[in-house]
N, C-alpha and C positions, 0 to 999 in steps of 0.2 A: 831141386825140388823134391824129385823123389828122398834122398836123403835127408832131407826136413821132415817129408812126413811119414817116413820109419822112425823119424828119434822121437816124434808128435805122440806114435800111437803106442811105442812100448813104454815112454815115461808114462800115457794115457793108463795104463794097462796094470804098470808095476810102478806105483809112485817112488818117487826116489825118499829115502830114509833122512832125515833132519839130520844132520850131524852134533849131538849132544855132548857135552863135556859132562864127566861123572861128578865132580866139584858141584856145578851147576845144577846136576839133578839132584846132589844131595842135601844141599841145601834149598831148593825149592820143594823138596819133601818133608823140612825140619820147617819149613817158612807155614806151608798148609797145616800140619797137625797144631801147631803155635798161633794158628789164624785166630782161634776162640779169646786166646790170654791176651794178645798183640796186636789186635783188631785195630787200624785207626782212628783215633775221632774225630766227628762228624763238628762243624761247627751247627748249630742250632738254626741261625739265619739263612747261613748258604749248607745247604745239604750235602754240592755239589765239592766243599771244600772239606780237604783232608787237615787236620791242624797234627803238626807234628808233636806228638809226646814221647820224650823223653825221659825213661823210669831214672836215669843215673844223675838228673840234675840237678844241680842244688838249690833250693829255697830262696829267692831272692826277699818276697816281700809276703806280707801275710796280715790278716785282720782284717774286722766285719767295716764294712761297706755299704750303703746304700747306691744304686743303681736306679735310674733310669735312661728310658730308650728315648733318642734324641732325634735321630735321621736315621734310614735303611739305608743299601745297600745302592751306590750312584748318586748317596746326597738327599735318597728321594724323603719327603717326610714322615715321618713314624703315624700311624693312626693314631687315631685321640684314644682309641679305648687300651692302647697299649705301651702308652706314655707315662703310668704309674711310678710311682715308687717304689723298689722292694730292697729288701735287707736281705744281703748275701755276707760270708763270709770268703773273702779273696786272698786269694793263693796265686802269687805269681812265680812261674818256676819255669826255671828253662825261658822262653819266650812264648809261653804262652801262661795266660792269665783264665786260671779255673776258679768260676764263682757257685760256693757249695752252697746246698740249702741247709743240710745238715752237719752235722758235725762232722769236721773236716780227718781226715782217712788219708794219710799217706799212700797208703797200697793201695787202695781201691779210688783210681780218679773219675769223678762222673762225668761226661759226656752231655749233661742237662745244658748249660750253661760254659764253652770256653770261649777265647777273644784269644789269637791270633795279635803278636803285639808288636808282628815285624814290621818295617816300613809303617810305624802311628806315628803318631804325635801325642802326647800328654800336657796341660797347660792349665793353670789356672782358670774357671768361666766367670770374668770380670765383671760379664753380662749377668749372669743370673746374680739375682739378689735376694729371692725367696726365702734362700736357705744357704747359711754358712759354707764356709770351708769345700766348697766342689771345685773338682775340677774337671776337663773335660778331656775325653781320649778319640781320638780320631784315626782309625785303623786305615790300612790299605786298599780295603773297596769301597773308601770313604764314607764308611757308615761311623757312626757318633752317637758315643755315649759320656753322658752325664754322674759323676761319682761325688759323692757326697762322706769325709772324712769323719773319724771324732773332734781334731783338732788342725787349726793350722803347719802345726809342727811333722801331723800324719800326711796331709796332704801335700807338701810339700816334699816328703818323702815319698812317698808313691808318684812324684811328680819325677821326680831325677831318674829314682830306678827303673822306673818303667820306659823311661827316654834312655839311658843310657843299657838297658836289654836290647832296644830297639836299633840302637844304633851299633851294638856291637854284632849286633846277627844282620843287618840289612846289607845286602850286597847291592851291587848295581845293576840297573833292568837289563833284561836280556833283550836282545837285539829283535826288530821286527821280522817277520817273519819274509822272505822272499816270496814273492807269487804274482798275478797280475790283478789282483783288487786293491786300489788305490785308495782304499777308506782307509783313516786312520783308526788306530783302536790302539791304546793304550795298553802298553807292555806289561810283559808280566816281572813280579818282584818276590824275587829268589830270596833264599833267606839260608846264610851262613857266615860262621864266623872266622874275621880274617884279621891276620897281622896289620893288614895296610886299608883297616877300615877308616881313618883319619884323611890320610890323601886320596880316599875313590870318593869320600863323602864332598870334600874341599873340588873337587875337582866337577863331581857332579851338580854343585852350584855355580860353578861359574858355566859349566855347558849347558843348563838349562837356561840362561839369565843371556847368554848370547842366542839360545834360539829363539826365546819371546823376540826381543832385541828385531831378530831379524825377520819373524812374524808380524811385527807391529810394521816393519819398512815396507814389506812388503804383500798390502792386500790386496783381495781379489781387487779387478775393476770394476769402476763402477756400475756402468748400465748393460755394460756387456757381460759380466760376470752371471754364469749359472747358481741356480740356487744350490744345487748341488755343493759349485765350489764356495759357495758362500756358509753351508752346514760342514763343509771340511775343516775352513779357515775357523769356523766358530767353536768347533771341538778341539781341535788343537791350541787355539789359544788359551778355551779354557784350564785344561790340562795343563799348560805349563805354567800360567798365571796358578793353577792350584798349588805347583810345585814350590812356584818362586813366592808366591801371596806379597802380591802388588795393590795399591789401594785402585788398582782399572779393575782387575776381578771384581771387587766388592760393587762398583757402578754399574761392573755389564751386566754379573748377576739380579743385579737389581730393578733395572728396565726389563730385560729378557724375563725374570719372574713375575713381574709386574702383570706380563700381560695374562701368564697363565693360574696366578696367583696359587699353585702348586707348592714350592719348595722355596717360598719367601723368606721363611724364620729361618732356616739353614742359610743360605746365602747372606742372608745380615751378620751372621755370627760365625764368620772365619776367622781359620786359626790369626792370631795376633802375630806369631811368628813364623819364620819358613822353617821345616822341619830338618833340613842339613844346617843350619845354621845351629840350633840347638844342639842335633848330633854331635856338630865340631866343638861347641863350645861342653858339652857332657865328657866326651871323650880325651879333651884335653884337662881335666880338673880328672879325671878317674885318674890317667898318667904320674899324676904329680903325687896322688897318694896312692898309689898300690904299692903292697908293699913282697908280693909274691911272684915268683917268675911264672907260674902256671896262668892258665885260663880261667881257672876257678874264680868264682866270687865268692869268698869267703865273709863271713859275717864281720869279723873284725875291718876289713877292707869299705865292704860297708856302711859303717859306723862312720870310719872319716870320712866316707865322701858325703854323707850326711850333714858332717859338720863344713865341710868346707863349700860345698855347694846352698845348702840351706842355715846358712849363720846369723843371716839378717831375719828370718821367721824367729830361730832358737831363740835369739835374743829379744825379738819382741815379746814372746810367746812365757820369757820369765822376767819382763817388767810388766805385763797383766798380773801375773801370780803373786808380786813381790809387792803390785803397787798397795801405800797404805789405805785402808778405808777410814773415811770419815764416821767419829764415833762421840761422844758426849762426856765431858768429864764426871757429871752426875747421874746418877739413876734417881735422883730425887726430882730435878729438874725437870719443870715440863717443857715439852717441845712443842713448840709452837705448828699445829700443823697445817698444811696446805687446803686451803678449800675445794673440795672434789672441784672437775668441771663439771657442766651441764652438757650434755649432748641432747641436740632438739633433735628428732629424728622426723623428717615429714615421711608421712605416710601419701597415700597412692590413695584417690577419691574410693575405691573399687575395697580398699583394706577397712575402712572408717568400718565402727560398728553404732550403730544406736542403740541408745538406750530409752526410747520413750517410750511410756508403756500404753501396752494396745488396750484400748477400752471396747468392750464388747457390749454391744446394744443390746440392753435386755425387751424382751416382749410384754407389751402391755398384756396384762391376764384378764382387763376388762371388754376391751376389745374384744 
């Protein structure tokens, strides 16, 4: 004891010195003065998320876009007053997607506007009809937006390349954390890129698709079961049902939103595919045409996988352009033309105006 607390009161006394490697400090003094230029950026939505930028990497995809916001952050739904349309120009680079207002600046990337494109999904929205050509991008903290292209041909392409960024930087979740709180909470999703991204994606479909599997065999009981373990059973299901996207998601979602009528339009509208399956099927058509041993995505590279992924679009896309229009052999000839329709439009009792005219009683000047 005494020798414990002689060693207690001189470390108390005279703190012991950190042992620092000069490498370490010298480069943590080139990291702070470089803090202004090399500063991370901020995603817009989550404050709290750093998006990795990359000055050295090259340009995957590029061109104006329209944008809207579809679902926040857990699914939840977007407010109405911020569900707009806006016109950005989109720069996808590295694995993150920077949407500029103005005109777009290689050296200087803004910070207003980026999206994080690791662990998405990219897809066609079969649902929306409004408006042409959109398709829909589903990020990692399952927030959702809506993209709206010039052309099927564009769309299409920002459909591959942004799933095939995605799939070549998505790694495998990191492992839960050890402790003794027994809520589940959804791992986190690393983002780098690997040789053997094909087999950890292949492999991380069939272990998700065994543990629903063994989720559905095994729920809680029935009368005896805690609500607790009943809010356990219900967040993990969902989470893996989002991962595998089984038509039971779209039903539980459905009831369970029902009641809160919350995040109803989200849950109607999941993704149509599971997002490693896409992966696996991106990364195996990348394969077959690369034609570079490096990592680089180079634009010619590009180009084919454009054409071998998106051939059935290309092709539609130049029998619109090619098809003949119907035209008249004469300009003398009159054409017989269609009779407008009529549209009766009823009006609302409250809308009718009248027209009768007010007669105003004149006074007798005899009287």
């Amino acid at each position: 004891p005494f020798a414990l607390q002689s060693l207690y009161n001189s470390i108390k006394s005279e703190a012991l010195e950190w042992a620092v490697d000069e490498e370490e400090l010298k480069n943590s003094v080139l990291l702070d003065e470089d803090a202004g230029e090399d500063a991370p950026l901020r995603s817009k939505a989550n404050p709290f998320q750093d998006v990795p930028h990359d000055k050295t990497a090259s340009v995957v995809k590029e061109g104006f876009l329209q944008r809207k916001l579809h679902a926040d952050i857990d699914g939840k739904r977007t407010p109405w007053g911020k569900r707009g349309w806006k016109t950005f120009y989109g720069v996808l680079k590295g694995m993150v997607l920077y949407l500029q207002k103005n005109d777009y600046r290689r050296d200087q990337p803004t910070n207003e506007e980026v999206v994080s494109v690791h662990h998405s999904l990219a897809e066609q929205a079969a649902d929306y009809i409004k408006k042409p050509h959109v398709f829909r991008l589903q990020t990692a903290d399952w927030r959702v937006f809506l993209f709206q292209a010039s052309s099927k041909v564009e769309m299409n392409s920002w459909i591959s390349r942004i799933n095939l960024v995605s799939a070549l930087h998505s790694s495998p979740p990191f492992p839960a954390a050890v402790g003794s709180q027994r809520r589940f909470c959804r791992p986190i999703l690393p983002a780098s890129q690997s040789e053997h991204q094909l087999k950890s994606h292949s492999g991380m479909l069939e272990s998700f698709k065994a543990d629903l599997l063994y989720q559905q065999e095994n729920p809680p009981e029935g009368k005896k079961a805690k609500s607790k373990d009943l809010e356990e059973h219900r967040v993990r299901s969902e989470y893996l049902q989002h991962e595998v996207m089984e038509e039971l998601r779209v039903r539980e979602c459905f009831y369970e939103c029902k009641k809160t009528c919350r995040s109803l339009f989200v849950c109607l509208n999941p993704p149509q595919v599971c997002r490693y399956e896409s992966y696996i099927q991106v990364l195996e058509a990348w394969k077959s045409v690369k034609t570079s041993s490096d990592s680089a995505l180079t634009t010619a590279d590009l180009n084919l996988f454009d054409k071998a992924v998106c051939a059935d679009s290309v092709g539609e896309e130049e029998e619109e352009e090619g098809a003949l229009k119907k035209s008249y052999s004469s300009p003398s000839l009159e054409v017989e033309m269609a009779t407008p329709t009529v549209v009766k439009v009823r009006r609302n009792i409250s809308e009718r105006r009248t027209y009768r005219r007010v007669v105003i009683p004149r006074l007798n000047k005899e009287a």
